[in-house]
VMD Tcl script that draws the C-alpha trace (Angstrom):
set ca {
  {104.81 130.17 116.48}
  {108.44 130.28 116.54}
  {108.56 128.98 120.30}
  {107.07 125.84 118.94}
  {109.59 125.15 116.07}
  {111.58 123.34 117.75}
  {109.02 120.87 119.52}
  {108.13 120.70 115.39}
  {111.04 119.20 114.80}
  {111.79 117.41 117.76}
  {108.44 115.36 117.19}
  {109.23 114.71 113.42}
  {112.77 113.66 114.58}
  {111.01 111.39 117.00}
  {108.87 110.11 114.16}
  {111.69 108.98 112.03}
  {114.14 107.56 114.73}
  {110.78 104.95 115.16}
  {112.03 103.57 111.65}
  {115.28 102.62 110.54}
  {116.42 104.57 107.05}
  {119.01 106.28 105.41}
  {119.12 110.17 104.98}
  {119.87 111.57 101.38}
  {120.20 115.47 101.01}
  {119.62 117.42 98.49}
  {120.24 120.30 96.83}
  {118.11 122.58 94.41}
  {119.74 124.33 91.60}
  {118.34 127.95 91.57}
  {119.31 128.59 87.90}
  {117.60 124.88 86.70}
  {115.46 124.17 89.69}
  {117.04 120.60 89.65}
  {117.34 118.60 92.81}
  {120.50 116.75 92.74}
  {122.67 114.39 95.40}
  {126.03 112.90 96.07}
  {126.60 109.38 96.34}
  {129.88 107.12 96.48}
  {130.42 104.79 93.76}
  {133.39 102.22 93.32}
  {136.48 101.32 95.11}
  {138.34 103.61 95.73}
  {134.59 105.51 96.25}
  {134.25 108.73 94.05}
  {131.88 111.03 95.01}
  {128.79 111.81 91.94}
  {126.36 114.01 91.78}
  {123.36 113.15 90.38}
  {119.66 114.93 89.04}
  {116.96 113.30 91.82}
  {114.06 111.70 89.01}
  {111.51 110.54 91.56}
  {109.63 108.03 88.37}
  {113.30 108.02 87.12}
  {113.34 103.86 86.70}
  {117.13 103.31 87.31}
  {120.51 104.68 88.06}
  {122.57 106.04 84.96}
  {125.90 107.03 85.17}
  {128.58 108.45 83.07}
  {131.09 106.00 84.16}
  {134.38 105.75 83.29}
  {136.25 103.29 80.49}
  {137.23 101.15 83.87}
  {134.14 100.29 84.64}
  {133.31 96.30 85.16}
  {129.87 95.51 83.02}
  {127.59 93.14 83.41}
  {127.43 90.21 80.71}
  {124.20 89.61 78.38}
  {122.05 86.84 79.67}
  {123.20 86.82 83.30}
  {120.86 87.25 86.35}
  {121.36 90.64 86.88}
  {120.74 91.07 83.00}
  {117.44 89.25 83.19}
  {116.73 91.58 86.39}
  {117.03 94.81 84.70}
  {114.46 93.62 81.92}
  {117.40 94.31 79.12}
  {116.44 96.25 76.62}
  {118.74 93.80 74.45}
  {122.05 92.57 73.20}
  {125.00 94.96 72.20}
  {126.32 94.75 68.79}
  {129.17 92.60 70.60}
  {126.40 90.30 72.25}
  {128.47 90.22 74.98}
  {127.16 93.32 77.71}
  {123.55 93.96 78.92}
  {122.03 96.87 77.42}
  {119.36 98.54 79.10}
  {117.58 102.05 78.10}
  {117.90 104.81 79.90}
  {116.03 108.77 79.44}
  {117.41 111.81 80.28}
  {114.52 113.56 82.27}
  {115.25 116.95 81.22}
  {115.75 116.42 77.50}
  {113.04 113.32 77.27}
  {116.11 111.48 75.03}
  {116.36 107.61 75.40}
  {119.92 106.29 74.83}
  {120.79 103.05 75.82}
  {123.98 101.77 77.79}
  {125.82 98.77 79.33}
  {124.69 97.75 82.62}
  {127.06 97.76 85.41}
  {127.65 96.39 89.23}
  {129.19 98.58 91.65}
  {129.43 99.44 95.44}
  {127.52 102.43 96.26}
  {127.83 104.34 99.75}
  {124.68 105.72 101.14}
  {124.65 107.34 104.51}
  {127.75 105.69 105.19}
  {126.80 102.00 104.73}
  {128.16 100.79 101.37}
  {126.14 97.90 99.01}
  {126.09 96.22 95.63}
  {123.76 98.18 93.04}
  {123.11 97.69 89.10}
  {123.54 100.72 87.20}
  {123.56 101.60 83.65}
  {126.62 103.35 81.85}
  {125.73 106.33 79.83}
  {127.49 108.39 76.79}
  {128.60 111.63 78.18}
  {126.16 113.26 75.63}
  {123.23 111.50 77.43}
  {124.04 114.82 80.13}
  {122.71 117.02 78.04}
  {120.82 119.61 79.98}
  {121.56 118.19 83.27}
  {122.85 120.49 86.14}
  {126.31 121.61 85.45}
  {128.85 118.57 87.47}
  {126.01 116.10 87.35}
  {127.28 113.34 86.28}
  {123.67 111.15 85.94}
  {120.49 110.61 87.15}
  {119.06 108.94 90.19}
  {115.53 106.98 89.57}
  {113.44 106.14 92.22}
  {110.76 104.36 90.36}
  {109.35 101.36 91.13}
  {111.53 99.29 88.29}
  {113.68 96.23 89.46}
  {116.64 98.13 89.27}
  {115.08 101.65 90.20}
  {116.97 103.08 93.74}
  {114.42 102.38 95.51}
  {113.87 98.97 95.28}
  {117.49 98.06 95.14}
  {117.49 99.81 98.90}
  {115.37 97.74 99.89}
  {116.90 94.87 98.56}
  {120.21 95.60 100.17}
  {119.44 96.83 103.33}
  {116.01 94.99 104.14}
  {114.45 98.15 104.27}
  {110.47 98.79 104.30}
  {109.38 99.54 101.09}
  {108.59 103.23 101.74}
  {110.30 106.13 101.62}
  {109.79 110.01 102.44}
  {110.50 113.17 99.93}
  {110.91 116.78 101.43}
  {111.56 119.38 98.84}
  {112.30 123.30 99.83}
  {113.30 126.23 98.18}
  {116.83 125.80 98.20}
  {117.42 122.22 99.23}
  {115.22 118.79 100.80}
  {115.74 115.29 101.29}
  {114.87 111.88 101.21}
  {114.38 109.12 103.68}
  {114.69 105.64 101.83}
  {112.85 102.92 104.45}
  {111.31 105.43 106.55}
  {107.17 106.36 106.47}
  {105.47 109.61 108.03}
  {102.96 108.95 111.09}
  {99.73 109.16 110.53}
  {99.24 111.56 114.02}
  {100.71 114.30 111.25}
  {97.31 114.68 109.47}
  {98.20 113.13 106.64}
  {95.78 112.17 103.24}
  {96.41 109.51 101.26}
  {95.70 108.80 98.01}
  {96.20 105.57 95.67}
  {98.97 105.80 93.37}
  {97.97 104.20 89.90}
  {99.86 100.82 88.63}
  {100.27 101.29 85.24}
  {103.58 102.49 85.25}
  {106.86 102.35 87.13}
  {106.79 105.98 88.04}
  {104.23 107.68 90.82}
  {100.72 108.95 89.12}
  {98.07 109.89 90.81}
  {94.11 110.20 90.01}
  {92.98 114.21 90.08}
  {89.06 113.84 89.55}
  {88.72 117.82 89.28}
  {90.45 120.77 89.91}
  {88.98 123.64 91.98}
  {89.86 127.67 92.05}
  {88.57 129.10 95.55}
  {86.16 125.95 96.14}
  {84.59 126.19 92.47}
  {84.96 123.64 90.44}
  {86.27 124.17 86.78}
  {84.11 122.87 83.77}
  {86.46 120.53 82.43}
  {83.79 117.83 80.86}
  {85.90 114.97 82.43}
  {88.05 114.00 84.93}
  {92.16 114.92 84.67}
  {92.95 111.48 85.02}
  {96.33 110.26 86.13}
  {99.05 112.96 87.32}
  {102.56 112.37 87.88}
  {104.13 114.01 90.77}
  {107.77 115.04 89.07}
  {110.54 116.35 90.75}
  {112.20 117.39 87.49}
  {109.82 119.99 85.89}
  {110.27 122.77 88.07}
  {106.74 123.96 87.58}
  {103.03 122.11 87.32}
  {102.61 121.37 83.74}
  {98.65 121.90 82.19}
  {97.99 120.51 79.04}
  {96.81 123.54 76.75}
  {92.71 123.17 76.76}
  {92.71 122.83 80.31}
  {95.22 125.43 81.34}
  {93.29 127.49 79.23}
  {90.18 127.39 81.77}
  {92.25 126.89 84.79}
  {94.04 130.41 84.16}
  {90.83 132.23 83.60}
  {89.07 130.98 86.45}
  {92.37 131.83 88.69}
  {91.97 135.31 86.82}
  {88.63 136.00 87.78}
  {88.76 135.00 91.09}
  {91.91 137.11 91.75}
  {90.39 140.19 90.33}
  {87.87 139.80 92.64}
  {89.90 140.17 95.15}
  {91.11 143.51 93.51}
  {94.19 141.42 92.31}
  {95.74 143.62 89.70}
  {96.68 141.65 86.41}
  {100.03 142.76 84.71}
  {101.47 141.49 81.37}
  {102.57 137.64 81.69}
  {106.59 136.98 82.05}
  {107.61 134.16 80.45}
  {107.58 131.13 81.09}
  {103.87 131.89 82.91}
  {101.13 132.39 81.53}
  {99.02 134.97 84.27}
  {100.74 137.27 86.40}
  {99.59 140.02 88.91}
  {100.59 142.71 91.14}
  {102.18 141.69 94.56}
  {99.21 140.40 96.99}
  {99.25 138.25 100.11}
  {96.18 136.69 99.67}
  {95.55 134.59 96.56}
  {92.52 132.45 95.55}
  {93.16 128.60 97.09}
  {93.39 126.17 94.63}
  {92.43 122.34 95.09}
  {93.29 119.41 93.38}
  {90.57 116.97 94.04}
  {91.73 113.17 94.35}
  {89.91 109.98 94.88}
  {86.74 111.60 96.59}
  {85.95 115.51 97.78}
  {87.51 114.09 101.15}
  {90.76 114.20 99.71}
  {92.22 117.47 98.39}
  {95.72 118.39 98.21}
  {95.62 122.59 98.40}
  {97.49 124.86 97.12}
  {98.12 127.88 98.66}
  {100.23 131.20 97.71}
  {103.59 129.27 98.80}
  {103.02 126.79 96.71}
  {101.08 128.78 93.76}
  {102.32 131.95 92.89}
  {106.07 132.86 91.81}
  {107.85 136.16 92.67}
  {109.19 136.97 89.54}
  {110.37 140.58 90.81}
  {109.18 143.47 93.17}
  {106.07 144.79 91.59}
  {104.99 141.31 89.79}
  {104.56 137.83 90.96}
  {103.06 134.84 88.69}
  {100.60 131.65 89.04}
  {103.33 129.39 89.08}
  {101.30 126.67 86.61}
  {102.80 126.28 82.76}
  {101.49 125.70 79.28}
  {102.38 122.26 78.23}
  {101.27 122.41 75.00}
  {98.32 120.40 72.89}
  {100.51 117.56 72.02}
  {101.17 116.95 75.87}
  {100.71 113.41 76.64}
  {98.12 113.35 79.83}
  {96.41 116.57 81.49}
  {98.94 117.70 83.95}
  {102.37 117.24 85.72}
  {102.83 118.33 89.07}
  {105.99 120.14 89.29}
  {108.80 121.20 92.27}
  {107.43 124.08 92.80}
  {103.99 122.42 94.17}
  {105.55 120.22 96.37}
  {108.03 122.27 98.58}
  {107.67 122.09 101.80}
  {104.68 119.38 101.75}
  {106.01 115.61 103.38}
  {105.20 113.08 100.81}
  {105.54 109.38 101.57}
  {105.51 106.69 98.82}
  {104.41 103.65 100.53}
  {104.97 100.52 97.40}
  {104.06 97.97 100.00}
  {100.46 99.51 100.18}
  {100.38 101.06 96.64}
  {99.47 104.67 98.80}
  {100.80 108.16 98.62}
  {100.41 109.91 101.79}
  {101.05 113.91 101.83}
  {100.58 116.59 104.09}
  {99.60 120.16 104.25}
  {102.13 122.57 103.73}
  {104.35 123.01 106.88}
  {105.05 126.77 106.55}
  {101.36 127.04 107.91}
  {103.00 125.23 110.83}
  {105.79 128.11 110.60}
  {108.11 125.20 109.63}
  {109.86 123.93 106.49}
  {111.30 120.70 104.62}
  {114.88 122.67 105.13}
  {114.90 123.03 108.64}
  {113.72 119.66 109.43}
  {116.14 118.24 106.86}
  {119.00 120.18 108.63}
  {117.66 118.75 111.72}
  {117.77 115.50 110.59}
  {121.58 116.02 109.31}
  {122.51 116.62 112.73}
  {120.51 113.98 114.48}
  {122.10 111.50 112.10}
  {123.89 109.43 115.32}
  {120.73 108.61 116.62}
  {118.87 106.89 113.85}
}
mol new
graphics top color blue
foreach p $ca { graphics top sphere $p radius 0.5 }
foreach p [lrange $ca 0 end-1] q [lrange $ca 1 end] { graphics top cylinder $p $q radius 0.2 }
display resetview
């Protein structure tokens, strides 16, 4: 397997040199498990980091006093769907949330350029309170939303650069990236599943959830799922989490799985094992599953005890479940908004590959694209 790494990569370099876009990398935070990047903002450009939201729906940013802002009733005002006047009625407020915290605060809305893989362009951007960082990664100075708002990343990418409007998220263990304007072939084995339109953020429809190909007796479909890339861990909504963990239980027991008192913040842990029971999120039809696997479902929490990586979210949890970080390392996910499709692969450390190694690749390859 490792002879054939580097043909791996070679063919997903060749994949993404078929489609203009511009690289992002990031970085995960092993104390928060936050992804966060650098971009350039301003002239002279400063260098920010920011928390990666992937339903985030704008750019926030603890900007300085300096900062030019955008006037109340102007295009770029009507654009960003204001969320109303100032007390001055003079600047463009818009909301903003921290992910982390779930506060709203609102700000002024602001016009800057922004350098992105070395090409620099125009992008709005809303000013926040330096107490609106609360809980972010320690240097983060704001948060980067990819949703599919007017003013979210995304579609202001696309906007400056003519981009198509996809892009491509690889998450790993220690870092990832993302690839605004560039898809994932189809000759990868991808699924693909609809994402839902009622919001500006990326939800998907789980009809069921299965533990080792048996289905739990939930009553009713989960409904719509978001896939998050700021809860570090797949969020279950009490009930359901409930009869999820038991059903994991009792199929790892019988595979002489050895249960051992829960560490917090799990819920069911076990004695170290390579083989775990499969789990299988069922989508639009039993065609399309997205499985996980031990990788992507149980947590080494020390030596003698690892964890099913899945947390209580509580009764008053709005929806059934969250899919967390932790869940989507080292799968390729593409958000296609022209189509309204998610595609996403299996797991590439079955392919003895991983999003870090092909994100490194990419970093190096950079004078090609």
């Amino acid at each position: 397997m490792a002879a054939l790494q580097p043909l791996i990569i070679l063919f997903l370099l060749t994949i993404f040199q078929s489609t203009r876009g511009f690289l992002l990398k990031l970085t995960k935070d092993p104390q928060t498990h936050q992804y966060t990047t650098q971009l350039r903002i301003g002239d002279p450009q400063i260098p920010i980091k920011l928390v990666v939201h992937l339903s985030g729906p704008s750019l926030w940013v603890n900007c300085p006093p300096s900062r030019e802002l955008i006037t109340h009733g102007s295009l770029q005002c009507l654009t960003a769907k204001s969320g109303g006047q100032s007390q001055s009625q003079t600047y463009c407020d818009v909301h903003h949330q921290n992910p982390i915290t779930g506060e709203t605060s609102v700000g002024d809305l602001a016009e800057d350029v922004i350098s992105v893989d070395g090409t620099v362009g125009k992008f709005l951007f809303s000013c926040s309170l330096e107490s609106s960082l609360k809980g972010l990664v320690k240097g983060a100075k704001g948060v980067l939303g990819f949703g599919r708002s007017k003013i979210g990343f995304q579609s202001q990418m696309v906007n400056n650069f003519d981009l198509p409007r996809k892009f491509s998220v690889c998450l790993s263990s220690s870092d990832g990236f993302v690839m605004s304007g560039a898809g994932i072939s189809n000759s990868l084995s991808y699924s693909y599943t609809p994402l839902m339109s009622e919001s500006d953020g990326y939800y998907v429809h789980v009809n069921s959830v299965k533990v080792n190909g048996r289905r739990l007796g939930l009553g009713q479909p989960i409904g719509g799922v978001e896939v998050s890339t700021t809860l570090p861990y797949t969020v279950i909504k009490t009930m359901v989490y409930g009869i999820f963990t038991k059903a994991f239980a009792t199929a790892a027991t019988s595979m002489n799985m050895t249960l051992v008192s829960p560490v917090a913040p799990f819920g069911v842990c076990f004695t170290p094992q390579a083989v775990v029971p499969e789990i299988e999120l069922v989508l639009q039809s039993e065609l399309v599953k997205w499985r996980i696997r031990g990788g992507n479902s149980m947590v080494e929490v020390s030596d003698s005890v690892m964890c099913l990586g899945f947390v209580d979210g509580g009764m008053d949890m709005i929806g059934s479940m969250i899919l967390g970080g932790y869940q989507l390392e080292d799968h390729m996910l593409e958000f296609d908004l022209g189509t309204g499709m998610m595609g996403f692969s299996s797991s590439l450390l079955i392919k003895g590959d991983s999003c870090s190694s092909v994100g490194a690749s990419l970093s190096v390859n950079r004078g090609s694209l």
